[in-house]
PAVO-545597 format. One record per residue (C-alpha): residue number from 1; residue in three letters; x, y, z. Coordinates in steps of 0.05 Angstrom, whole numbers, plus 5000, padded with zeros to 4 digits. Example, Ala and Ser with C-alpha at 12.3 -4.5 7.8 and 13.67 -1.06 7.14 Angstrom:
# PAVO-545597
1,ala,5246,4910,5156 .
2,ser,5273,4979,5143 .
END
This chain:
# PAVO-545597
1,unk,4412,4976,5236 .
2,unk,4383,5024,5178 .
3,unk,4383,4983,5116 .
4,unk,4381,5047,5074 .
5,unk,4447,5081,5061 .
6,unk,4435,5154,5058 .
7,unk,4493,5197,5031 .
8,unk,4491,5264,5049 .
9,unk,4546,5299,5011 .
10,unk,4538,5364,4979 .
11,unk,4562,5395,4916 .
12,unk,4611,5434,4958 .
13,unk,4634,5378,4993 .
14,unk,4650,5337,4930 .
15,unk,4693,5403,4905 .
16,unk,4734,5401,4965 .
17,unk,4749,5321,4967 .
18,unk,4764,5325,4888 .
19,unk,4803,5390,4896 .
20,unk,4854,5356,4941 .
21,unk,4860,5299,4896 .
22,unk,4883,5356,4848 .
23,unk,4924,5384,4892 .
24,unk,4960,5334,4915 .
25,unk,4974,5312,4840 .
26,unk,4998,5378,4827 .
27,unk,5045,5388,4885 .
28,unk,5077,5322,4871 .
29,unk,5085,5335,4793 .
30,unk,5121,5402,4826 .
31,unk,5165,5360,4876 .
32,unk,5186,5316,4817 .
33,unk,5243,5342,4783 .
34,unk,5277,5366,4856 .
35,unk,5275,5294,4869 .
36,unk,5292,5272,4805 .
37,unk,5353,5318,4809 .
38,unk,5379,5294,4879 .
39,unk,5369,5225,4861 .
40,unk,5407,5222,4798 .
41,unk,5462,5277,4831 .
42,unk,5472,5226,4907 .
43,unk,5464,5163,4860 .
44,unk,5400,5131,4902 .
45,unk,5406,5076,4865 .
46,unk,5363,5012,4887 .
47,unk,5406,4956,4894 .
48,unk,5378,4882,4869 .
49,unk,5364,4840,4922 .
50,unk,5396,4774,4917 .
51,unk,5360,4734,4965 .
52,unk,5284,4701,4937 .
53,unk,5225,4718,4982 .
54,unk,5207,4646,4992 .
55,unk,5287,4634,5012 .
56,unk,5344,4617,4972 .
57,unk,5379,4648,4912 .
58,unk,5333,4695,4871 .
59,unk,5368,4660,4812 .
60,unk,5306,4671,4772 .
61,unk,5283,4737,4788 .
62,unk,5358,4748,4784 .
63,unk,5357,4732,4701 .
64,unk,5299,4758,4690 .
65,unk,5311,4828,4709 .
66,unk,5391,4830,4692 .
67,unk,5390,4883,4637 .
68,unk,5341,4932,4682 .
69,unk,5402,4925,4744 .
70,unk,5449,4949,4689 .
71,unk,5409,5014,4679 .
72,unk,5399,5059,4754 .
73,unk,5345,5065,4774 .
74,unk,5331,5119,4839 .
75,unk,5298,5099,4899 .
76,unk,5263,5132,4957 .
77,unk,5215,5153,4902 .
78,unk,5159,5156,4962 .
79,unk,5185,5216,4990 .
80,unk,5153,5254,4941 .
81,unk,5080,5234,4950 .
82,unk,5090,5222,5018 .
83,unk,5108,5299,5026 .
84,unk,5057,5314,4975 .
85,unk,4997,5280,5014 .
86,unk,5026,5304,5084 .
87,unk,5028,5375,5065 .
88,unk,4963,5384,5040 .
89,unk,4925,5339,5087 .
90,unk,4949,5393,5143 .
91,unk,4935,5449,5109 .
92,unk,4866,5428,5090 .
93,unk,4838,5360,5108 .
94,unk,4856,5350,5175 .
95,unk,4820,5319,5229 .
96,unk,4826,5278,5295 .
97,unk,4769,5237,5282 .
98,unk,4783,5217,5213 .
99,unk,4851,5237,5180 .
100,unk,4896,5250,5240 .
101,unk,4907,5172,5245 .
102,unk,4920,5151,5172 .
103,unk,4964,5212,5163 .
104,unk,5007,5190,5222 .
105,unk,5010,5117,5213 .
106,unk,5031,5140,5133 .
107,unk,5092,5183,5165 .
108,unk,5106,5134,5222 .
109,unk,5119,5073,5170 .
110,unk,5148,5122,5118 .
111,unk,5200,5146,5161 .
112,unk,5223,5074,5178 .
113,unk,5222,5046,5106 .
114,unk,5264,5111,5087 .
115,unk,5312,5088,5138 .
116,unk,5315,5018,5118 .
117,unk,5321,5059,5037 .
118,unk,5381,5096,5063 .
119,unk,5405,5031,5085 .
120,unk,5395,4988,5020 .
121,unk,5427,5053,4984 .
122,unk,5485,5051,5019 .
123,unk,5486,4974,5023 .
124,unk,5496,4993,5099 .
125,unk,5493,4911,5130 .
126,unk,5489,4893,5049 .
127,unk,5433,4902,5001 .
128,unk,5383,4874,5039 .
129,unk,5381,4931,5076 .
130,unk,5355,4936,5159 .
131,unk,5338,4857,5172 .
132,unk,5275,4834,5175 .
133,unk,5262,4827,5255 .
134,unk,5281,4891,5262 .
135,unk,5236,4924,5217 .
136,unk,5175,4884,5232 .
137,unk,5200,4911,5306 .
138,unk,5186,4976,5281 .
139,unk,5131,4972,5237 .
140,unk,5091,4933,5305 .
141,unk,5102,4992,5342 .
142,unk,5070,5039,5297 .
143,unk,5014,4999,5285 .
144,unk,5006,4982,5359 .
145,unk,5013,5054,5377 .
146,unk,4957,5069,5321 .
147,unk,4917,5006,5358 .
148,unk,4924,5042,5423 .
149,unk,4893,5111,5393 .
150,unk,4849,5076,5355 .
151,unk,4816,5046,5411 .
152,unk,4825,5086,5462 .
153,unk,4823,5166,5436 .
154,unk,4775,5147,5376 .
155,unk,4728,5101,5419 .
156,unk,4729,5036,5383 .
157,unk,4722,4974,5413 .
158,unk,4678,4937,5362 .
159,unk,4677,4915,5288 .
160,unk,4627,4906,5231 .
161,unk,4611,4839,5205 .
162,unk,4554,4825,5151 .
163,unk,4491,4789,5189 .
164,unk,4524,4797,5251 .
165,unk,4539,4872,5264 .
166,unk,4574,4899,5310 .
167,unk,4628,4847,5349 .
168,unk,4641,4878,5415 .
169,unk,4717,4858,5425 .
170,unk,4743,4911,5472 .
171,unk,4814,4905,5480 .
172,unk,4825,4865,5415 .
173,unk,4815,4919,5374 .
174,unk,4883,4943,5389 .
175,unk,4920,4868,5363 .
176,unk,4872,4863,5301 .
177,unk,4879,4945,5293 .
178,unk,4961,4909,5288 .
179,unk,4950,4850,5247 .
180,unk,4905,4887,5184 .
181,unk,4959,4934,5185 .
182,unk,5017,4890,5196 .
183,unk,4996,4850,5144 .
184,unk,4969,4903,5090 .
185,unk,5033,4939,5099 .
186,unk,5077,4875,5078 .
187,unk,5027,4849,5022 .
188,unk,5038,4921,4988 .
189,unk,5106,4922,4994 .
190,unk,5117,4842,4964 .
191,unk,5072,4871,4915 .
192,unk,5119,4926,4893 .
193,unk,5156,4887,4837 .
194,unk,5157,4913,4770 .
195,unk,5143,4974,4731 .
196,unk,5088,5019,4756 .
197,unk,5050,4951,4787 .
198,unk,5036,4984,4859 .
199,unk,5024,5049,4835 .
200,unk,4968,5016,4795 .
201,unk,4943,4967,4843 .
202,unk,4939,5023,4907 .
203,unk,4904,5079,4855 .
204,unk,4849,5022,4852 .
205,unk,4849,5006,4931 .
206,unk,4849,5076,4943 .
207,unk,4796,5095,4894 .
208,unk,4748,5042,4922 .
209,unk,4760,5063,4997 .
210,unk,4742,5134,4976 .
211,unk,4674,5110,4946 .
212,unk,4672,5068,5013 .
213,unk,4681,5131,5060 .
214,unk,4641,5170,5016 .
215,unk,4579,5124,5033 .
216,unk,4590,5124,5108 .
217,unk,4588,5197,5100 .
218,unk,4665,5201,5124 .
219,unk,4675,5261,5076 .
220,unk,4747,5286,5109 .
221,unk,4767,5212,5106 .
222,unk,4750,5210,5036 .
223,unk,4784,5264,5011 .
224,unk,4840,5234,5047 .
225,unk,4838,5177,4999 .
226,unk,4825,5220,4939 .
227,unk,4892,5266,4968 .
228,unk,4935,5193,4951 .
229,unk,4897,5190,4895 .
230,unk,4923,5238,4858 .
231,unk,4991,5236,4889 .
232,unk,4994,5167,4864 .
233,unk,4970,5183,4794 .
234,unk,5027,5230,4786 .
235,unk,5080,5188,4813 .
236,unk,5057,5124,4766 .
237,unk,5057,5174,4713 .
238,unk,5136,5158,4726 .
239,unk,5146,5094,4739 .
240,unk,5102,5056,4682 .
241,unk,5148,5024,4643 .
242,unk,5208,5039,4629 .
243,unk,5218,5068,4703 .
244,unk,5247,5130,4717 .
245,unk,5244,5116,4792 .
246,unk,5215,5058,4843 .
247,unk,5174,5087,4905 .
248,unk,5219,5045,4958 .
249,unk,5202,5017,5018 .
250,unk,5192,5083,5044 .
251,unk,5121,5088,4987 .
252,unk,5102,5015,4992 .
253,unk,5102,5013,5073 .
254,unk,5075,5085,5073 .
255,unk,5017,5072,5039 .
256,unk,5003,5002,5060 .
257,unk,4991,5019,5126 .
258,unk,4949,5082,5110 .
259,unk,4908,5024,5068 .
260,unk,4897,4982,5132 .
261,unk,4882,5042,5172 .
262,unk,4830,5062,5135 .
263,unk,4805,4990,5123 .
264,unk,4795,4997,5202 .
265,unk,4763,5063,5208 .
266,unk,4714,5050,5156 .
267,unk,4700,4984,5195 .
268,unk,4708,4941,5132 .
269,unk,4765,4899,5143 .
270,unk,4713,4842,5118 .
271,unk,4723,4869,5052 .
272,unk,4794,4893,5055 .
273,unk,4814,4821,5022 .
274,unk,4766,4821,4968 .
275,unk,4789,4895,4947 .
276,unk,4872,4880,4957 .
277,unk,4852,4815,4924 .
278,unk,4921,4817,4889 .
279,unk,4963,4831,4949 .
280,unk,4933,4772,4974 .
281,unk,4952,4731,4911 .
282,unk,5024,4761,4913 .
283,unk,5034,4747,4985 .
284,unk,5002,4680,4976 .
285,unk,5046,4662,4928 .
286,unk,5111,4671,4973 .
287,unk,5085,4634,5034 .
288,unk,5068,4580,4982 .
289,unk,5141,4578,4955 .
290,unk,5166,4571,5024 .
291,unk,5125,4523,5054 .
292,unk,5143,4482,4991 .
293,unk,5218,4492,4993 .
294,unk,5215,4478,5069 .
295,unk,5168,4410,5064 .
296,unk,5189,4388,4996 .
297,unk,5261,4385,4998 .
298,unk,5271,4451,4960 .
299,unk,5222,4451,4902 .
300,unk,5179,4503,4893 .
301,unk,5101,4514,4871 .
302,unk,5117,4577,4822 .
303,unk,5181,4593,4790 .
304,unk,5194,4652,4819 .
305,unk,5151,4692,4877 .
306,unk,5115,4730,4883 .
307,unk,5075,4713,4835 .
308,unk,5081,4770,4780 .
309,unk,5149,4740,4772 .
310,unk,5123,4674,4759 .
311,unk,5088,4699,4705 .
312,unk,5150,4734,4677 .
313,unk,5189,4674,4671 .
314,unk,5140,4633,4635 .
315,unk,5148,4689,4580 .
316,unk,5100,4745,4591 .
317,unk,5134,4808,4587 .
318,unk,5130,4860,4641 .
319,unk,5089,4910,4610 .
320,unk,5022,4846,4599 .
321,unk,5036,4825,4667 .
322,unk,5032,4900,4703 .
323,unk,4966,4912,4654 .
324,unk,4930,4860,4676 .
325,unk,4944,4854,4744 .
326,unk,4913,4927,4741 .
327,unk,4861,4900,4709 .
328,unk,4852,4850,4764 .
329,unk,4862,4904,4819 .
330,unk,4807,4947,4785 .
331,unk,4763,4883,4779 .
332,unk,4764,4869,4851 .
333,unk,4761,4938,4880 .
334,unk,4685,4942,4846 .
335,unk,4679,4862,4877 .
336,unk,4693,4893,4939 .
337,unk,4645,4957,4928 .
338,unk,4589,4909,4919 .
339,unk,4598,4849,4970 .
340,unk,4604,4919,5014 .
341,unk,4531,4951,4994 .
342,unk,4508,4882,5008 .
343,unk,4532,4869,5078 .
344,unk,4513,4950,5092 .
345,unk,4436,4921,5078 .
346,unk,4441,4867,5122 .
END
């Protein structure tokens, strides 16, 4: 392999990929107050889950977030990016080789969180919304169909690793083309907890895959990620604290498996950890709690999981705990950018 990275992007290319960015931030500034108006008018309001992710009452989670339930606060909040990025990725980014396959897998998972939205709205089979096997049903399908095209329209059938290159793996492209996104999709969505937290955390992830694509010369897939860039700048413009609206499973599971798509076509899934470093803390965190509540009689590692609630109840207040899990977000997105470069010259 070349161990010089050549980038050959032109002026004009770097317009277009920064002019859908601003695009896509304008369109969903636009789309805002129609949502904001049928949200408020059909009362989407998101309904406090009562259940802990690790198991058990969410007692703490529960106190800690009692005066917020008292305020509504819409759901479904995704729709608008998700609209924003779909529209103008098929008027003017689209392609089968790079942006066909995010796009898709971003509609695909958005369509079934909206569903399981609707549900939690409507407290249709009680606030918990569509139950878990069913949705992870759902969610494996898309990802398994996005396997399937992946491998076998697109031509993959190996993946990068550093010092070892490229790991011919044929038909197991299509289960770990699954499990990245699978498991990107969830971490995103456990990560979705307070104020404006996964709006900051994916403008990060997103920003750094864009750099990423932009190296491997993947310009249409990097305007791609500069098109949820700026759809996701606009919507966190929103939903800092004090919300005005949550993005919904519909946003987290939208744009969590666009993440691990794109993870996969830029053949860095090596890295994919080290940039979602948080998700991985956040979903950490829960299996911790459970495995501890299962094995030791109910106790649990952390207070409250995930994790940014953890740090809530040992007194740090929403706003410190959203800032610097940015801050960590941002930290490991360059982290990631660098180990990267590094296993690109090897």
């Amino acid at each position: 392999m070349n161990n010089t990275l050549h980038i050959a992007i032109s002026t004009h290319n770097l317009i277009q990929i920064l002019s859908l960015g601003f695009a896509s931030f304008v369109l969903s500034m636009a789309i805002t107050p129609l949502y904001t108006t049928l949200a408020y008018r059909y009362q989407w309001w998101k309904r406090a889950r009562t259940m802990a992710w690790s198991g058990g009452e969410a007692t703490v989670y529960q106190k800690l977030h009692a005066e917020k339930h008292k305020r509504n606060i819409p759901t479904m909040a995704g729709l608008i990016f998700v609209s924003a990025i779909a529209y103008v990725t098929l008027t003017g980014n689209l392609s089968r080789g790079e942006t066909w396959l995010p796009l898709a897998g971003m509609i695909g998972a958005g369509l079934i969180g909206l569903i399981d939205d609707i549900m939690n709205v409507k407290s249709v089979g009680g606030v918990a919304g569509m139950a878990a096997r069913y949705k992870f049903s759902l969610y494996s399908i898309v990802a398994l169909i996005g396997g399937w095209w992946f491998y076998s329209k697109l031509g993959v059938h190996s993946i990068y690793l550093p010092w070892i290159h490229q790991w011919h793996i044929g038909l197991g492209v299509i289960v770990l083309f699954w499990l990245v996104v699978i498991a990107t999709a969830n971490a995103v969505n456990i990560s979705d907890g307070l104020d404006g937290l996964a709006g900051g955390l994916l403008t990060s992830s997103f920003a750094t895959y864009a750099v990423i694509a932009l190296i491997e010369n993947k310009f249409l897939l990097a305007g791609f990620c500069v098109t949820v860039l700026g759809a996701l700048l606009s919507y966190t413009w929103f939903n800092i604290f004090p919300a005005r609206f949550l993005m919904g499973d519909i946003g987290s599971f939208a744009l969590g498996t666009a993440l691990g798509i794109i993870a996969m076509q830029t053949d860095t899934i090596y890295v994919l950890p080290i940039i979602g470093a948080v998700y991985v803390m956040e979903t950490g965190s829960v299996i911790i709690n459970r495995l501890s509540r299962k094995f030791r009689h109910g106790k649990r590692v952390f207070l409250s999981s995930p994790i940014h609630h953890h740090f809530e109840a040992i007194g740090w207040p929403e706003t410190k705990v959203t800032m610097r899990f940015w801050t960590l977000g941002q930290v490991s997105g360059l982290l990631g950018l660098i180990v990267f470069l590094i296993g690109r010259a090897h």
